[in-house]
Residue, then its C-alpha position, 0 to 999 in steps of 0.5 A: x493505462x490499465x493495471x496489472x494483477x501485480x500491480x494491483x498487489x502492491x499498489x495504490x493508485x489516485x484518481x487519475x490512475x497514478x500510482x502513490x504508494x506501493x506496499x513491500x511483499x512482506x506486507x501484501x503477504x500480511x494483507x493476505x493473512x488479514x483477508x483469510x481471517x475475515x478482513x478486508x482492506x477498505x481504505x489508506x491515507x497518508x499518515x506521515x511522509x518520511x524524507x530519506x537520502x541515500x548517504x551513497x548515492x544522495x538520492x532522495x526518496x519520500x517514504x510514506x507511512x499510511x494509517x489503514x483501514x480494514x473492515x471485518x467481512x461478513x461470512x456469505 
């Protein structure tokens, strides 16, 4: 299934499509930031996952933390 531009914003997807793991706004907003200053996100992976209960409700959740990779683009 092909994805949205706002899915795009905020995710990532694996090979086959899925998506595995979905930046908050605040973040996609520093993305942003970094792209108009000449960089360029360029790759993601996983650096931690974090078990999370909801003390609430007891639902679980798997927060990923991930290591990411900018690189500075060259001015065309």
């Amino acid at each position: 299934m092909p994805c949205t531009d706002e899915q795009e914003k905020f995710h990532r997807f694996n090979s086959v499509g899925q998506s595995v793991l979905k930046f908050s706004q605040q973040f996609v907003s520093r993305i942003a930031e970094m792209k108009s200053s000449g960089y360029e996100l360029k790759a993601a992976k996983v650096n931690f996952i974090v078990h999370r209960t909801k003390e609430e409700t007891g639902q679980e959740a798997r927060v990923i933390l991930p290591e990411l990779f900018f690189e500075r683009m060259l001015p065309v």
